[in-house]
Backbone as a printed PyTorch tensor [residue, N CA C, xyz], in Angstrom:
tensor([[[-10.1570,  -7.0860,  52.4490],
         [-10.0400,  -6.4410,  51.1630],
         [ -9.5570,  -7.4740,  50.1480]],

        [[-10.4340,  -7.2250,  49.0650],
         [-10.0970,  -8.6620,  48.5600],
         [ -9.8510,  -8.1600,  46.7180]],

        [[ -9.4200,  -8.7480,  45.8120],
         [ -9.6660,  -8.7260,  44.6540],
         [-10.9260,  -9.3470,  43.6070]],

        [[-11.1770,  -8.9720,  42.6080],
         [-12.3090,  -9.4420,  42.0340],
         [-11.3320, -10.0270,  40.6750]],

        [[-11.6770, -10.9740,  40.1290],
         [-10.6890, -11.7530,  39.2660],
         [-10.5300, -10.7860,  37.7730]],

        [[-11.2550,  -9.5310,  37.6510],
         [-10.8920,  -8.3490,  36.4460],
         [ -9.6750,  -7.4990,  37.3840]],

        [[ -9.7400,  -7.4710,  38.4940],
         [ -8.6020,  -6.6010,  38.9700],
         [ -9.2920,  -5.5560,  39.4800]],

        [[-10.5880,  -5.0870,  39.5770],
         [-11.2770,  -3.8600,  39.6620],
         [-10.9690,  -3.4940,  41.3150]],

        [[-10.9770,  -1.9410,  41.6290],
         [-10.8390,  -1.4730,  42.5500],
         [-12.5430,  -1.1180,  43.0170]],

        [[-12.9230,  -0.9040,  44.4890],
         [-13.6440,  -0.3180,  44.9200],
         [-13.3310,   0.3780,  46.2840]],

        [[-14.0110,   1.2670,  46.4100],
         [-13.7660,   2.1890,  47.5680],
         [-14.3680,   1.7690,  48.8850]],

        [[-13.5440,   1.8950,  50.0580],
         [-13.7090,   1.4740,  51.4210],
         [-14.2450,   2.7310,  52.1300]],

        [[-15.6140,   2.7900,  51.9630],
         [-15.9460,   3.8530,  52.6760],
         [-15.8000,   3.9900,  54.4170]],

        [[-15.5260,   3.0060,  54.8580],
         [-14.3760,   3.8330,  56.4390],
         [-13.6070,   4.8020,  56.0420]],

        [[-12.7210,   4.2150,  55.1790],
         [-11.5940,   4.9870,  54.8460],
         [-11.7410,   6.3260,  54.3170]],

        [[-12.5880,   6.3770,  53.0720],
         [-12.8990,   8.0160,  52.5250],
         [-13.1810,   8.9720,  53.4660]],

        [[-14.0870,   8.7810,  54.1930],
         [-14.3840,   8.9710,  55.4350],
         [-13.2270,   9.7290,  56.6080]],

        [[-12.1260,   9.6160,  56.3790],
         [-10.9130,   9.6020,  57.3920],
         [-10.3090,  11.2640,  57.1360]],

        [[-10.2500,  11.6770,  55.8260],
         [ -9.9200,  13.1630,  55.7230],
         [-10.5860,  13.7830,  54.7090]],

        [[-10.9900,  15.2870,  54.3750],
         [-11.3330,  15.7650,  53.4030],
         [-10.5370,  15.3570,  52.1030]],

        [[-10.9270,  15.0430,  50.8520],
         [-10.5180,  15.2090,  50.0900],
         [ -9.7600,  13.3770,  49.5290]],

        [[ -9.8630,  12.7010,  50.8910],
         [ -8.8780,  11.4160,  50.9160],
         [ -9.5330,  10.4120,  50.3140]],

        [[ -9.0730,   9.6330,  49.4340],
         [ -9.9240,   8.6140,  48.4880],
         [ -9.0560,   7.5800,  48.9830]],

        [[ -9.4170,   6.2900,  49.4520],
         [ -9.0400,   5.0260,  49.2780],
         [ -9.4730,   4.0540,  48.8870]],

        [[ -8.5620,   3.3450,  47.6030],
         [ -8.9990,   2.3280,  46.9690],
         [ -8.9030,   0.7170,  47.0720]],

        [[ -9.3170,  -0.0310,  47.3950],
         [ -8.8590,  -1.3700,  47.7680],
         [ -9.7640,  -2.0140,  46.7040]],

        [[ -9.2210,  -3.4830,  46.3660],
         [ -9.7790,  -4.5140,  45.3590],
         [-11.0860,  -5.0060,  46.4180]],

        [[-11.8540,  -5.7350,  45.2770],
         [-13.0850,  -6.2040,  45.9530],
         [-12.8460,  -7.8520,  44.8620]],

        [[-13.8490,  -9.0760,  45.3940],
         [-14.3290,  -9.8470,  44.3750],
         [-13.0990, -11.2460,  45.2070]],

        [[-12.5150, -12.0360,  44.4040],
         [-12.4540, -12.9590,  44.8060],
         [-11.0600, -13.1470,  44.4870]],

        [[ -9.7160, -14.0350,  44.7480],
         [ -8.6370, -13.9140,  44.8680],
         [ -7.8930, -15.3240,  44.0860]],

        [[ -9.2090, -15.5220,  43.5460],
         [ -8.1550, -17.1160,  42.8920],
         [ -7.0530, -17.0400,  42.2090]],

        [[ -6.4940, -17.4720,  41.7670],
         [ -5.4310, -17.3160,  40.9510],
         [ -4.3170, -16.2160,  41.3560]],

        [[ -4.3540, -15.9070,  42.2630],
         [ -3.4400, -14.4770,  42.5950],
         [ -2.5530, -15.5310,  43.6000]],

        [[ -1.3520, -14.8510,  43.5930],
         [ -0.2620, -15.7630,  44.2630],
         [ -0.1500, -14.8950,  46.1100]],

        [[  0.0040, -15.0840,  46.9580],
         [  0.2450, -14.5360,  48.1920],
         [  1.3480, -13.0570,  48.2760]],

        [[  2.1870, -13.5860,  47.3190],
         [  3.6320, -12.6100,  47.2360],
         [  2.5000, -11.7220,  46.3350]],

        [[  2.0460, -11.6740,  45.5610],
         [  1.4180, -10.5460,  44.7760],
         [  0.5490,  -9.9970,  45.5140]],

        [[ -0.3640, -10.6700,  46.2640],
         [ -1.4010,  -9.8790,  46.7110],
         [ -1.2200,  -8.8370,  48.0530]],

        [[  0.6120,  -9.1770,  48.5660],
         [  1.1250,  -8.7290,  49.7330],
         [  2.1480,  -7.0370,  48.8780]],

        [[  2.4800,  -7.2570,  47.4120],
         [  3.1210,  -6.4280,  46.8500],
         [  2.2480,  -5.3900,  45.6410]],

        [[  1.1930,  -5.6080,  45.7940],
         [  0.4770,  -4.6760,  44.7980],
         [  0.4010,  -3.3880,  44.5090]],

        [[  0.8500,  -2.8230,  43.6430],
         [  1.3790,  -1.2710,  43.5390],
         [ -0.2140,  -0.7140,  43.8090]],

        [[  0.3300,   0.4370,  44.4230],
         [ -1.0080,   1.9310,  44.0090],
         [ -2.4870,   1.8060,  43.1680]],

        [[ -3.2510,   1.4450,  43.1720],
         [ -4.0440,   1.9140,  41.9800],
         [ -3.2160,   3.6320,  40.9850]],

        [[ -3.6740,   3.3150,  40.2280],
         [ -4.0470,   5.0280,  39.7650],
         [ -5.1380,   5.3580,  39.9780]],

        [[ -5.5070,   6.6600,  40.1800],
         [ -7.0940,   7.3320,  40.3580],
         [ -6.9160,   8.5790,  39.7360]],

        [[ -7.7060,   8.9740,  38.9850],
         [ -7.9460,  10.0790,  38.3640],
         [ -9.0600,  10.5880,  37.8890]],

        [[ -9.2940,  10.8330,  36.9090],
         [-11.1870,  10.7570,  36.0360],
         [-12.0030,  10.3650,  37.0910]],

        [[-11.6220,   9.8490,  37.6520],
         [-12.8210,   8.8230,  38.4090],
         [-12.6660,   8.5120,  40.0030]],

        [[-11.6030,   9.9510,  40.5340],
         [-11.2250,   9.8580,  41.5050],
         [-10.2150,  10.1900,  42.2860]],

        [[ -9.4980,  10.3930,  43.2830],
         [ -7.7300,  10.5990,  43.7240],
         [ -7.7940,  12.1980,  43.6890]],

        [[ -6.2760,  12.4760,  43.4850],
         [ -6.2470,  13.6850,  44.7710],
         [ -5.0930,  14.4410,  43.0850]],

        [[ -5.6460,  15.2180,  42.3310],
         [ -4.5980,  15.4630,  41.6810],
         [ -3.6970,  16.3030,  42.4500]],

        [[ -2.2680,  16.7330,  41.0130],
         [ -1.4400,  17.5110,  42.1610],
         [ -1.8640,  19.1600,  42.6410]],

        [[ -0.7100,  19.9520,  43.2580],
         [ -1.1160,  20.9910,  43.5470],
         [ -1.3710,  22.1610,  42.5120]],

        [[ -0.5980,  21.7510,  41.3840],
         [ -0.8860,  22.3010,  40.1710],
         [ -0.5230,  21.8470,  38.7740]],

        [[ -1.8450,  21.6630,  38.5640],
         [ -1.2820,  20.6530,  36.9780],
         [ -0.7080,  21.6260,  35.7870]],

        [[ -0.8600,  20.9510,  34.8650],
         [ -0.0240,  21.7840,  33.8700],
         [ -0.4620,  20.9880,  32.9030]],

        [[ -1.3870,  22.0450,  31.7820],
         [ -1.9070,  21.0840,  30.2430],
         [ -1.1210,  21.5790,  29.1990]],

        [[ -0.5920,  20.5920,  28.6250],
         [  0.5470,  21.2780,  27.0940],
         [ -0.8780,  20.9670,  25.6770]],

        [[ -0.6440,  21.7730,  24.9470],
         [ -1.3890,  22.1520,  24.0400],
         [ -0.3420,  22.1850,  22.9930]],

        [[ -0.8000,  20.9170,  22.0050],
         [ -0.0930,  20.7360,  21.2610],
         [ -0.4290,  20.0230,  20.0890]],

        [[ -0.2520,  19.6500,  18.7900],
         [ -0.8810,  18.5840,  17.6750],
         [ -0.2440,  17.2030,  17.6990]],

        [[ -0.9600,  16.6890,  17.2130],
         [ -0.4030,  14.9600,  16.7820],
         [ -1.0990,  14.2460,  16.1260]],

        [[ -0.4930,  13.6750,  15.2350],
         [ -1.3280,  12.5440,  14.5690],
         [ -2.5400,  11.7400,  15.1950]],

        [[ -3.6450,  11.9860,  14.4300],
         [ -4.8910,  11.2180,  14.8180],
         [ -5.3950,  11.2740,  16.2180]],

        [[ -5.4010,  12.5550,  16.7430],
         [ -5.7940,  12.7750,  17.6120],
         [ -7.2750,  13.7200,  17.3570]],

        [[ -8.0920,  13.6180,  18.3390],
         [ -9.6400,  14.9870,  17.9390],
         [ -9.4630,  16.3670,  18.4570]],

        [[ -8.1800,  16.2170,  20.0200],
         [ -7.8140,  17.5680,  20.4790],
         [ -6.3870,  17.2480,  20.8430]],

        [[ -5.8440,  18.5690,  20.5690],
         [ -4.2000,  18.7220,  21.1340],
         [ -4.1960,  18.8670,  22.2760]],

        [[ -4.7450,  18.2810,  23.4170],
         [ -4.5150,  18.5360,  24.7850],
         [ -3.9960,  17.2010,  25.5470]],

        [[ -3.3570,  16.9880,  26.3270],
         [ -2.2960,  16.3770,  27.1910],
         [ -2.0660,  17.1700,  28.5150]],

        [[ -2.2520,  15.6890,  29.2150],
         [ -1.4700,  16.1650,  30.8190],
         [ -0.8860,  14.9340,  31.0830]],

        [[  0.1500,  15.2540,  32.1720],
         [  0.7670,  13.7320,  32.3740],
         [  0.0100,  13.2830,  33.7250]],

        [[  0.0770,  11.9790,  34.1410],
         [ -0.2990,  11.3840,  34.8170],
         [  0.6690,  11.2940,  35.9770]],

        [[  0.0950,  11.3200,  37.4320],
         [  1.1300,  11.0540,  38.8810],
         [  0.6840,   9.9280,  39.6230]],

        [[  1.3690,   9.5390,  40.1820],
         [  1.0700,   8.4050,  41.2560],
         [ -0.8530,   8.2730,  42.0830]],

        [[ -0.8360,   9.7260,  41.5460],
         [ -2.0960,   9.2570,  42.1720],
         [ -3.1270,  10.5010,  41.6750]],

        [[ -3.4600,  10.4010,  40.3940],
         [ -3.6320,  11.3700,  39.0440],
         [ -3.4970,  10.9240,  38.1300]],

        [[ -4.6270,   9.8250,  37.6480],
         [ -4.1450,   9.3390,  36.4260],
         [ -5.2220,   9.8090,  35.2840]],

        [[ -4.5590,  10.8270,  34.0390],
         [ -5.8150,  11.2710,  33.3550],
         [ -5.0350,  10.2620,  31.9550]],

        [[ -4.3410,   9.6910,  31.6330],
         [ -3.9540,   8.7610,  30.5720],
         [ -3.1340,   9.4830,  29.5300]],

        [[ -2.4900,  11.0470,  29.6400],
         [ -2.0350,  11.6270,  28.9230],
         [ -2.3370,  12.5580,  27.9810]],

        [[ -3.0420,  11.7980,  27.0810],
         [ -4.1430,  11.8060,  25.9310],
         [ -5.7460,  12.7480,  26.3770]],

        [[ -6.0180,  14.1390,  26.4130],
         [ -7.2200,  14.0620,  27.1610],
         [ -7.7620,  14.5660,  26.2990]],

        [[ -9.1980,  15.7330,  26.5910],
         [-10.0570,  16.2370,  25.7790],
         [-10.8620,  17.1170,  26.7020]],

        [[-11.4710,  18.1270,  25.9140],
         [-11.9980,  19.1160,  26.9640],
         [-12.9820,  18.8870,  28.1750]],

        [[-13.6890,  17.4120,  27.7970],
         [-14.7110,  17.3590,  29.2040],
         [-14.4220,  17.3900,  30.2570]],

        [[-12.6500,  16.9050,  30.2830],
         [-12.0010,  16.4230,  31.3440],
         [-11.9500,  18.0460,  32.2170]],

        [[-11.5390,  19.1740,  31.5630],
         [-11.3090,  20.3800,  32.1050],
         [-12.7180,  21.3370,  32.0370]],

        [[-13.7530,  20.8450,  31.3120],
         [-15.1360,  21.5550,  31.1730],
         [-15.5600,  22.9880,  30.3940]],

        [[-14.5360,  22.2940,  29.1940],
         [-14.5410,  23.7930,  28.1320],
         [-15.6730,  23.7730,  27.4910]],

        [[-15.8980,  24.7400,  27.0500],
         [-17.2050,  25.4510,  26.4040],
         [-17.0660,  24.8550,  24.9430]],

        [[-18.3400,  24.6920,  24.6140],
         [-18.4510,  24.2400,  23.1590],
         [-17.5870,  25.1440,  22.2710]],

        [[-17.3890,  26.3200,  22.5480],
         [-16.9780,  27.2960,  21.1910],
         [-15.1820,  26.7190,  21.4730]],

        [[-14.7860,  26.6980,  22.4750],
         [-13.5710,  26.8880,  23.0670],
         [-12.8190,  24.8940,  22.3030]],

        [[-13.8700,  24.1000,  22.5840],
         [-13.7650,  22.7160,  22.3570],
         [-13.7290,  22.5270,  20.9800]],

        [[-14.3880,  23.1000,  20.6190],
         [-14.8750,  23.4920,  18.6120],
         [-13.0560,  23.8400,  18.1660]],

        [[-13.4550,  25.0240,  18.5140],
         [-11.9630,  25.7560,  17.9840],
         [-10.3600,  24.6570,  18.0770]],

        [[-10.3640,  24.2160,  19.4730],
         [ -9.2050,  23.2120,  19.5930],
         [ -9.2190,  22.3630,  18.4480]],

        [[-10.9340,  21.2050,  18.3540],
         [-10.4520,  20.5290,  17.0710],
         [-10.4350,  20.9010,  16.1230]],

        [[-10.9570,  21.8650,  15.5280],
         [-10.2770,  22.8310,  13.7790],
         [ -9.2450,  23.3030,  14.0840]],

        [[ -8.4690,  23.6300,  15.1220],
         [ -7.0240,  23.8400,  15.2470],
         [ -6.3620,  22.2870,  14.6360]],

        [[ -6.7360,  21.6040,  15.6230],
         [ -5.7480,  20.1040,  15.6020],
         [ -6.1680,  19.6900,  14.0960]],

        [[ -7.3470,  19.4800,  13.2810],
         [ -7.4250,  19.6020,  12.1070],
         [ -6.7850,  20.0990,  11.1400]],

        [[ -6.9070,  21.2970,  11.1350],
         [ -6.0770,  22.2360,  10.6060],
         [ -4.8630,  21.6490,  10.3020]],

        [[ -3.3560,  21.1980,  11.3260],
         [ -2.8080,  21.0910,  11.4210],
         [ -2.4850,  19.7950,  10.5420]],

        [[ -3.6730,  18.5610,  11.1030],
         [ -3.0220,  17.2700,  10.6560],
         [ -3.2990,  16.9910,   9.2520]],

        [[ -4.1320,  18.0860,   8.2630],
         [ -4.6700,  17.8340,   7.0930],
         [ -4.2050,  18.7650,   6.1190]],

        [[ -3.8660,  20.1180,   6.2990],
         [ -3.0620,  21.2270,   5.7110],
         [ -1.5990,  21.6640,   6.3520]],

        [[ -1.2690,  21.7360,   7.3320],
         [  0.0060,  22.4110,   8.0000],
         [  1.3790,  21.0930,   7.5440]],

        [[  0.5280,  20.2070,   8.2850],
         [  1.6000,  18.9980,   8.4240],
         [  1.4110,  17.8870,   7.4370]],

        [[  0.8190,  18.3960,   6.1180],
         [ -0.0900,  17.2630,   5.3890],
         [  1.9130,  17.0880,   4.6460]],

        [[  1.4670,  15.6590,   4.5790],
         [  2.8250,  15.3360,   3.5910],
         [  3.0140,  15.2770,   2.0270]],

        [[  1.9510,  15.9200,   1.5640],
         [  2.4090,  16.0260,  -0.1190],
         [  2.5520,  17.5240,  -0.4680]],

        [[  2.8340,  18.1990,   0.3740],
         [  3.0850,  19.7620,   0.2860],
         [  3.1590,  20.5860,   0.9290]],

        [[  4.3330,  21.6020,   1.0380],
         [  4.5980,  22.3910,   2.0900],
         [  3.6120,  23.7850,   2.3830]],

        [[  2.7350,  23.9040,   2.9140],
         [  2.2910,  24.7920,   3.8750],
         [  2.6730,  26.1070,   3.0300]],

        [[  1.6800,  27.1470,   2.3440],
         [  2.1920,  28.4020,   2.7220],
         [  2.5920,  29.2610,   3.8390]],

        [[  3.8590,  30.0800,   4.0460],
         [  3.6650,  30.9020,   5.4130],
         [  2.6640,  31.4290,   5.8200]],

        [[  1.8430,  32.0730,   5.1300],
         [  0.5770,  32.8670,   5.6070],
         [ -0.1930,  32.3540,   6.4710]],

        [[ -0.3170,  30.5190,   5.8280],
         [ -1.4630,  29.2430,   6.4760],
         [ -0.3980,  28.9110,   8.1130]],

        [[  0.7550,  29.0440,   7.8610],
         [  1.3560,  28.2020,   8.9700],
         [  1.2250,  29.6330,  10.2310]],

        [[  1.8660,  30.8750,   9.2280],
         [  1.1500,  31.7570,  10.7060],
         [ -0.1620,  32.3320,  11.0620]],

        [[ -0.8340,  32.0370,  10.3660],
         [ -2.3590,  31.9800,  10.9680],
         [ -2.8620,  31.1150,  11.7600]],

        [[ -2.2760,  29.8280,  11.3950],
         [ -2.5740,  28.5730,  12.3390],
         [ -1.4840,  28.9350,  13.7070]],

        [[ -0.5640,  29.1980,  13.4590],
         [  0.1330,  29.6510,  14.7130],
         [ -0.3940,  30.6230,  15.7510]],

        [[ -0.8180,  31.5750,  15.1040],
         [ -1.5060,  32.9150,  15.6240],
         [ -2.8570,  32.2510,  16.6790]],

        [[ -3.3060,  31.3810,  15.5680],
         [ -4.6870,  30.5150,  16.4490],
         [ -4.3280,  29.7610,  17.8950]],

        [[ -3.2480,  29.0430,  17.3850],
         [ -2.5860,  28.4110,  18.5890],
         [ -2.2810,  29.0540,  19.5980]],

        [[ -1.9740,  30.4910,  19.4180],
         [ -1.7670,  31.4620,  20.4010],
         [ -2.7490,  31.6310,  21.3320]],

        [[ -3.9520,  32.0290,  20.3660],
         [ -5.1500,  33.1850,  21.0300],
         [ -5.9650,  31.6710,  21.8080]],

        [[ -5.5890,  30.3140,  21.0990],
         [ -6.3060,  29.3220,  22.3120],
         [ -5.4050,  28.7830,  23.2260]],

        [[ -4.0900,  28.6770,  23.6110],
         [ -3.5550,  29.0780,  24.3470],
         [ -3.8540,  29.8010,  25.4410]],

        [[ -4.1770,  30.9790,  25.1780],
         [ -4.4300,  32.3770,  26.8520],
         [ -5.9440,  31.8090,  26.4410]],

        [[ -6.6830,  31.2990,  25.6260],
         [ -7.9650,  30.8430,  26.0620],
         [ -8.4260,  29.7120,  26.7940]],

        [[ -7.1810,  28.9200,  26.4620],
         [ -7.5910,  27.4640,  27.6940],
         [ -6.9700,  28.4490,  28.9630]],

        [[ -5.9020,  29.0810,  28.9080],
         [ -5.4720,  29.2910,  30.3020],
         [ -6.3010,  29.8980,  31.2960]],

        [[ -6.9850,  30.3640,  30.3340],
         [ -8.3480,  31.0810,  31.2640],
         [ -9.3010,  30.6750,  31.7400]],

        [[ -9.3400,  29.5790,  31.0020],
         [-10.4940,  28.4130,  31.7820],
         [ -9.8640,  27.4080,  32.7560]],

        [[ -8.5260,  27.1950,  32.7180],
         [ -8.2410,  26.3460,  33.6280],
         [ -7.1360,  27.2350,  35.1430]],

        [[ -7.2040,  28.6190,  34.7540],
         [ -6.7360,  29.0940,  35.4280],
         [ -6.3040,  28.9010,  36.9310]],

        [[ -7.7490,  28.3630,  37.5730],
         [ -7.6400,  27.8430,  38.9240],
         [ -7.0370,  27.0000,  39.2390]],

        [[ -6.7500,  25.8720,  38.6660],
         [ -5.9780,  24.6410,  38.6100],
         [ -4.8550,  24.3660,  38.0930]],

        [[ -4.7540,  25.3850,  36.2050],
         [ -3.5960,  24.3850,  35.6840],
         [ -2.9490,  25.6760,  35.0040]],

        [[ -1.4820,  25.4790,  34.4660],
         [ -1.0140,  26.1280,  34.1310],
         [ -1.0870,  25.7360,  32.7490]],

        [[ -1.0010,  26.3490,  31.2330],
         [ -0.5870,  25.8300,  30.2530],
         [  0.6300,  26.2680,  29.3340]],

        [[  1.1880,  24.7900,  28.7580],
         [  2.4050,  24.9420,  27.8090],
         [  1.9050,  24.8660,  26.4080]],

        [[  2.1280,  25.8630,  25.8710],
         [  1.2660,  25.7850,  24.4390],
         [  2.9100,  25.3880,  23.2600]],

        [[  3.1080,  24.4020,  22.7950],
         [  3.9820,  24.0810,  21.9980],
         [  3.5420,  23.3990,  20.2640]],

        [[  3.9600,  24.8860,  19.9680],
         [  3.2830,  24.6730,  18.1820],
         [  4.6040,  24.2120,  17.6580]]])
């Protein structure tokens, strides 16, 4: 098992092979420049998007932020890496459902939270109200898997 001089991982198909569900990743490519002590101490890959074993139950917080296209976030585990930062392909939401998130997160970063003027109540609880009803609407799509924290 060797490294490739970008660092890239590839999969040892003996190994996948060994249990349902079990992904193992080892380096491929060539080892120059790598010191002995490193190549004997190399942490974990992460695997996620593209692989690995997430946990037994994730949990997506639904939430806004600057310059983002959707308010969705999950954190990343040892061996689950979605980068924090995600977006609906990752969970396989429906166009209407994907739509709505970014005119939510819109909403928010251009009228709610805009900095040359405060928000009427009406706008901030309507946008709240929205945040609600997509809220129990992601939860319903990710029901099988994830739990969600909706924090407006």
């Amino acid at each position: 098992m060797e490294w490739d001089r970008s660092g890239r991982y590839a999969t040892d198909p003996d190994l996948i092979d060994a249990a349902p569900g079990t992904f193992a990743w080892v380096p491929v490519g060539g080892v120059d420049g790598i010191s002995e002590t490193a190549l004997e101490n190399l942490p974990p890959p992460l695997q996620g998007t593209w692989g690995g074993k997430p946990p037994a139950r994730r949990v997506v917080r639904l939430f806004p932020d600057y310059m983002r296209d959707y308010p969705l976030w999950e954190s990343s585990t040892s061996t689950w890496n979605v980068g924090y930062t995600t977006g609906p392909e990752l969970y396989g939401l429906s166009e209407e459902l994907s739509g709505r998130l970014a005119a939510w997160q819109h909403e928010w970063e251009t009228s709610i939270c805009g900095l040359d003027r405060e928000p009427s109540p009406e706008a901030v609880a309507r946008w709240r109200a929205e945040g609600a009803e997509l809220a129990r609407l992601l939860g319903e799509a990710v029901a099988d898997y994830a739990d969600v924290e909706y924090l407006d």
